[in-house]
C-alpha positions in Angstrom: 0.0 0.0 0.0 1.4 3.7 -1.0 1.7 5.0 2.8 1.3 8.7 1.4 -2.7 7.5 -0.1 -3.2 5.2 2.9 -7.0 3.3 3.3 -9.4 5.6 5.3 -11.8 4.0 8.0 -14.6 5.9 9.4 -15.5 4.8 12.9 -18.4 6.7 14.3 -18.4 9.6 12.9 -14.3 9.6 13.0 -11.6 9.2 10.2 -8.7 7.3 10.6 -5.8 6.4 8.1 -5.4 2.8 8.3 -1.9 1.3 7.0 -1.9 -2.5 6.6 1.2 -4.5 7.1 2.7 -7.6 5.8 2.0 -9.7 8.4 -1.3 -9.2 8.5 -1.1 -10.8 4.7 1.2 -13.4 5.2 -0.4 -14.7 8.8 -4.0 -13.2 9.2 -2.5 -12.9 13.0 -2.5 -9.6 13.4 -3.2 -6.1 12.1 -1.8 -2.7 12.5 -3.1 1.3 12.0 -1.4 4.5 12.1 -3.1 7.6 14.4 -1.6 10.8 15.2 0.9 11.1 17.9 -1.2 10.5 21.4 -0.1 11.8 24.6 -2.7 11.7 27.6 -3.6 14.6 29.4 -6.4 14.3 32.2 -6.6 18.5 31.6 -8.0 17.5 28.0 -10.5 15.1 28.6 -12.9 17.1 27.5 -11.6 16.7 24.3 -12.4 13.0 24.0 -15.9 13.3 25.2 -17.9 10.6 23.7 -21.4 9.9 25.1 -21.7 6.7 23.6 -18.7 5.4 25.8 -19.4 4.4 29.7 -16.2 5.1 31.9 -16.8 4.3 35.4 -14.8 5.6 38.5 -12.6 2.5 39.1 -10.0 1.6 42.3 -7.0 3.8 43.4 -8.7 7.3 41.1 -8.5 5.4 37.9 -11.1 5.0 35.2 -12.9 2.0 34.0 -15.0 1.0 30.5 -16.1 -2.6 30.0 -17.5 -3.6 26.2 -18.3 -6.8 24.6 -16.4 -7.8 21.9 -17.4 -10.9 19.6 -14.7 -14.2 20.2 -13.2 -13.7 16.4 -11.9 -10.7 17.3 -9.8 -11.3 20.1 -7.2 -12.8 18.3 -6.5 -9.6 16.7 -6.6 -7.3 19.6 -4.5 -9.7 21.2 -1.8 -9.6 18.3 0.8 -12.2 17.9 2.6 -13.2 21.2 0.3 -10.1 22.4 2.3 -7.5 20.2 -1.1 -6.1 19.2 -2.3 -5.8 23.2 0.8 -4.3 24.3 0.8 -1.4 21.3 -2.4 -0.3 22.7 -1.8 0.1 26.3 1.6 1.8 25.9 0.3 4.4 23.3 -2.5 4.9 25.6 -1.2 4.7 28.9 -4.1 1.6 29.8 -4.6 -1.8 30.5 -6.4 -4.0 28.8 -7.9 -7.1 30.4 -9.3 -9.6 27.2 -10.8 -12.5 28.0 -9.2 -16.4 26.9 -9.5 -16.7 23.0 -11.9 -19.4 24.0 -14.1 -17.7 26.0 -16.8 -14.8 26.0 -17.2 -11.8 28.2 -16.4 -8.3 28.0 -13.3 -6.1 27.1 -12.0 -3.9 30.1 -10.1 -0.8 29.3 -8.3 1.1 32.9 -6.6 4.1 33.1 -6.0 7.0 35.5 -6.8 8.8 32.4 -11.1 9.2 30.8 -9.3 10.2 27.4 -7.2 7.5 27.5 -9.9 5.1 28.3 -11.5 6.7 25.1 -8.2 6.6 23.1 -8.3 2.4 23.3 -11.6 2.1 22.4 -11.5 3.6 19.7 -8.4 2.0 18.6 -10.1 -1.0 19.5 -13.1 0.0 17.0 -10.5 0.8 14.4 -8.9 -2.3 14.6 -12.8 -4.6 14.7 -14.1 -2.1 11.6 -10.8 -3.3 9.3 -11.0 -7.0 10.2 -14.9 -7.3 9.8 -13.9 -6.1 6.1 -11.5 -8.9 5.9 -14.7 -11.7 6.7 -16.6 -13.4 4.3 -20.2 -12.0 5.2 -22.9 -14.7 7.0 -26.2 -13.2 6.9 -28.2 -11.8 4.7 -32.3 -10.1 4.0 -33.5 -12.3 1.7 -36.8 -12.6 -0.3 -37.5 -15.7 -1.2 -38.7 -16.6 -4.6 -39.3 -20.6 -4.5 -42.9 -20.0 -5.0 -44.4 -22.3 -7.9 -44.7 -19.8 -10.9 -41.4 -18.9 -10.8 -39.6 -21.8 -9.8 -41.6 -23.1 -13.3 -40.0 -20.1 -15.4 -36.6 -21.1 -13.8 -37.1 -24.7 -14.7 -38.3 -24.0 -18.3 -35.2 -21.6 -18.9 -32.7 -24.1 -17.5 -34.2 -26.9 -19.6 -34.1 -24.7 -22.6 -30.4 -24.0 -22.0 -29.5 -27.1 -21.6 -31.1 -28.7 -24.4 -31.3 -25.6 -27.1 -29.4 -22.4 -27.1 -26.7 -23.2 -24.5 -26.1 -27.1 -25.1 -22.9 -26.4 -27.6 -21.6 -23.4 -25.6 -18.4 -23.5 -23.9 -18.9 -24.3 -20.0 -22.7 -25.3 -19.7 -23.7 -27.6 -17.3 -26.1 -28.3 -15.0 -24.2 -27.8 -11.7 -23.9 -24.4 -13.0 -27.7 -23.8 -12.0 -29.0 -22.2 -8.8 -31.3 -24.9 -6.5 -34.8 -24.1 -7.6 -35.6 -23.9 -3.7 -33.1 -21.8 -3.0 -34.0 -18.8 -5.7 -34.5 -15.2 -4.1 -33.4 -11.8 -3.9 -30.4 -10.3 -1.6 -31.5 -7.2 -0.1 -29.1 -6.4 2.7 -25.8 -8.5 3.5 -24.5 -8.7 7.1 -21.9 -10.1 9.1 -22.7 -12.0 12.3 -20.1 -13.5 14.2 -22.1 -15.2 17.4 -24.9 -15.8 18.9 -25.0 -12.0 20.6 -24.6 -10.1 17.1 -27.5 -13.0 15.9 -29.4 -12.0 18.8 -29.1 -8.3 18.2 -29.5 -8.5 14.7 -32.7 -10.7 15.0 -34.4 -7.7 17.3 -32.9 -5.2 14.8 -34.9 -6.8 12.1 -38.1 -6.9 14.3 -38.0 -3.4 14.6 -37.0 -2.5 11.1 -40.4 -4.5 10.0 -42.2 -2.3 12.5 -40.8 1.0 11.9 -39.8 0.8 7.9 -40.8 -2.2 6.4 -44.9 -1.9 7.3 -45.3 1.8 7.2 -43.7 2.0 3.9 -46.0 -0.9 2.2 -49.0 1.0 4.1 -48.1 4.2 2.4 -47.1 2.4 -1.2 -49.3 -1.1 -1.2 -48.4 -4.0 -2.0 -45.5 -4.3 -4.2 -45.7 -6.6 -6.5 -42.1 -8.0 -7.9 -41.9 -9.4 -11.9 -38.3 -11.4 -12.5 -38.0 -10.7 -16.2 -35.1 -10.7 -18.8 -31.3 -11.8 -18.4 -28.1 -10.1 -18.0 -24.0 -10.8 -16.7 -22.0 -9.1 -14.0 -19.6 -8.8 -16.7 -18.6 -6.7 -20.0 -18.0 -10.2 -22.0 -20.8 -12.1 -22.7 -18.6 -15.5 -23.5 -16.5 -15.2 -20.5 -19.0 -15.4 -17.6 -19.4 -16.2 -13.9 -22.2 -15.0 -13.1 -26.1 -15.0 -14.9 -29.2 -13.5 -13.2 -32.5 -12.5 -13.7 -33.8 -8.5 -13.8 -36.0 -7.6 -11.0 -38.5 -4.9 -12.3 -41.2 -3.1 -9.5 -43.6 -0.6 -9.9 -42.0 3.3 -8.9 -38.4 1.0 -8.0 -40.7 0.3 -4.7 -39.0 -2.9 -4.3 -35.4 -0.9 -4.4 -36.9 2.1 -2.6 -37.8 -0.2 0.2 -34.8 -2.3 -0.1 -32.2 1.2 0.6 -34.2 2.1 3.8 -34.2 -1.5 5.2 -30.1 -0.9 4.6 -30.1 2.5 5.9 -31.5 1.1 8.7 -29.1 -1.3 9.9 -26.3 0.6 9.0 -28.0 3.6 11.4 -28.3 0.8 14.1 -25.0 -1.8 13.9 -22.0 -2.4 12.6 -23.0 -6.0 10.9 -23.1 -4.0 7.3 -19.4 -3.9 6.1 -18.1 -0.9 4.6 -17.5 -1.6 1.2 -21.8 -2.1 1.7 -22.2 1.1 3.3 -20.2 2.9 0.8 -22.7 1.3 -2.0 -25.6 3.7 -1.8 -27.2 1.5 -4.7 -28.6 -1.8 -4.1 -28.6 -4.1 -7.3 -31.3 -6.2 -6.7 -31.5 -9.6 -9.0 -31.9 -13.1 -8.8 -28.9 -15.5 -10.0 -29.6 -18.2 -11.8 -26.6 -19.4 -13.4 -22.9 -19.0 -11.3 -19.5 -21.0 -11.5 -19.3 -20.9 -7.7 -22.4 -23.4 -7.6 -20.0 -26.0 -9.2 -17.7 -27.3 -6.5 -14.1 -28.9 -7.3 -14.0 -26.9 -10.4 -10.8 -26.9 -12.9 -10.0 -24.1 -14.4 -11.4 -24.8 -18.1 -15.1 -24.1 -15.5 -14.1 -20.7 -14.0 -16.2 -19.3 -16.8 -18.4 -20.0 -19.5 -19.9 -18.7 -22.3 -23.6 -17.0 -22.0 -23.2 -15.1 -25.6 -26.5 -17.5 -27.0 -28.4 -17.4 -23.8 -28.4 -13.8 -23.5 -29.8 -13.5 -27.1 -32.6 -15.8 -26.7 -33.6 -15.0 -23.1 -33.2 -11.2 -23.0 -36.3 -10.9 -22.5 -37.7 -14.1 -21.0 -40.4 -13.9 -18.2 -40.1 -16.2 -14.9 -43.0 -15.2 -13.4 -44.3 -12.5 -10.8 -44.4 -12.6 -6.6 -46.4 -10.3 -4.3 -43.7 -9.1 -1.6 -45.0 -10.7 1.4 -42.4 -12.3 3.4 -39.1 -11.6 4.5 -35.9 -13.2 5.9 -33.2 -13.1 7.6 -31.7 -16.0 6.5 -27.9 -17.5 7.1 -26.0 -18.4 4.2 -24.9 -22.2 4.1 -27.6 -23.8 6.2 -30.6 -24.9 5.3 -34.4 -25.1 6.4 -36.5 -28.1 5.7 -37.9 -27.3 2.6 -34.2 -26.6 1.5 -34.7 -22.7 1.7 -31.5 -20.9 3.3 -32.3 -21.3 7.3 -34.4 -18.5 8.6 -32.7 -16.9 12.1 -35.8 -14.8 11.9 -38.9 -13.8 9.9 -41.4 -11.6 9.1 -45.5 -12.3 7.5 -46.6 -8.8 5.7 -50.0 -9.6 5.4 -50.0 -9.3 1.8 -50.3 -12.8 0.3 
């Protein structure tokens, strides 16, 4: 990374230049940052006020703050051989107390100093933002589409390809098809990374349905989604990886609604990842076609060629759905009827 045009991470409400080191690369151990020169000074406390931070008189005229960090990220604040630990409370004149790698519990931050207390957690929060950009996300807000019109469109268009205008075409096969059960639209991806971000997440949801979700189909009425027509996440049409369906609503209702359900979470938790929050515009659209679907691929399969399909199906109707569920589903588990497991749900009333 050019140090002089170094990554910027905005932790609430904060920028900070983030530098990333080799070792982080080459073990996924531990990670560094860069922040101005710090030198405590209980005079300038004031300085560091932050409402949103509980310090706590503590023994002997120090100051305490306790947090609960997920059990991924301890590793990291931890550092290799504790390098990572020990950066903190010397540039910040604290002590940090972390819990065993393989336990839970909270984060305690003491210091005879309330802007040094405040100095390490938001180091701390530096540090959590950049790895949670590093995970693969878990979660996501789903609408399922496995109902039986358009699981029928999906069927007739992956018979057609199979048999007709994609059965001579470079890299069709049939592992290369989405599960008809499993069809549906991505509207929000998070990252969970236990059971207490689940839970949070789960009454986050809850409350998004009763303060966004509801009032906006009250206001708009039911929106009614049509899956129709075919396009690539790429310029070339015969080296593809990815094949979906358009998503068309009346007004962009469907996408109207989809941004404040994001907006949302990202006003109430960190489980969006920044790249996300960066990305005002949601692209909403069903896959149906994707060379991660076939597993143990060579490299002859990390692409194939859509040129014929996109002709003949540009314009191809799968079928329509009345928005009236939605889910927060968890990517790589399933439900009984083979539908990505629900941790939570919500009936609109408009089936």
């Amino acid at each position: 990374m050019d140090v002089l045009h170094p990554q910027l991470v905005w932790v609430e409400g904060r920028c900070y230049r983030f530098f990333e080191s080799d070792e982080w690369s080459k073990y996924r151990a531990s990670a560094t940052y860069e922040e101005e020169e710090y030198e405590p000074d209980i005079n300038s406390a004031d300085e560091f006020c932050n409402n949103d931070i509980e310090i706590v008189p503590f023994v002997g005229g120090k100051y305490k703050h306790s947090f609960y960090v997920a059990r991924p990220f301890l590793p990291f604040i931890i550092g290799a051989k504790g390098s990572m630990r020990k950066k903190i409370e010397q540039e910040t004149k604290t002590t940090l107390r972390i819990p065993k790698v393989e336990e839970d519990g909270d984060i305690e931050i003491v210091s005879f100093y309330r802007s040094g207390v405040i100095s390490a957690r938001h180091r701390i929060d530096l540090l959590m933002t950049s790895v949670r950009n590093k995970i693969h996300v878990t979660h996501f807000i789903s609408l399922p589409l496995n109902c039986s019109n358009i699981i029928k469109g999906f069927t007739d268009f992956k018979d057609d390809v199979l048999n007709n205008c994609g059965k001579s075409a470079r890299g069709i096969c049939p592992e290369l098809f989405q599960s008809p059960q499993r069809l549906h639209l991505t509207m929000v991806l998070l990252l969970l990374l236990d059971d207490a971000e689940q839970k949070r997440a789960t009454e986050i949801f809850g409350a998004c349905v009763q303060n966004v979700i509801k009032p906006f189909l009250e206001k708009s009425g039911p929106i009614i989604v049509q899956i129709q027509g075919i396009d690539c996440m790429n310029d070339d049409p015969a080296n593809v990886r990815v094949l979906y369906a358009k998503v068309h609503s009346e007004n962009e209702a469907l996408n109207n609604l989809t941004g404040e359900i994001k907006k949302y979470f990202i006003e109430n938790s960190n489980f969006v990842k920044q790249d996300d929050r960066d990305d005002q515009k949601v692209k909403l659209h069903m896959t149906v076609m994707n060379t991660k679907y076939i597993k143990d691929k060579d490299e002859a399969l990390n692409s194939f060629d859509a040129s014929n399909i996109l002709k003949v199906h540009k314009d191809t109707l799968f079928g329509t759905v009345t928005l009236n569920t939605i889910h927060l589903s968890e990517r790589g588990k399933s439900s009984n009827d083979e539908y990505y497991h629900a941790t939570a749900k919500a009936n609109l009333g408009n089936e």
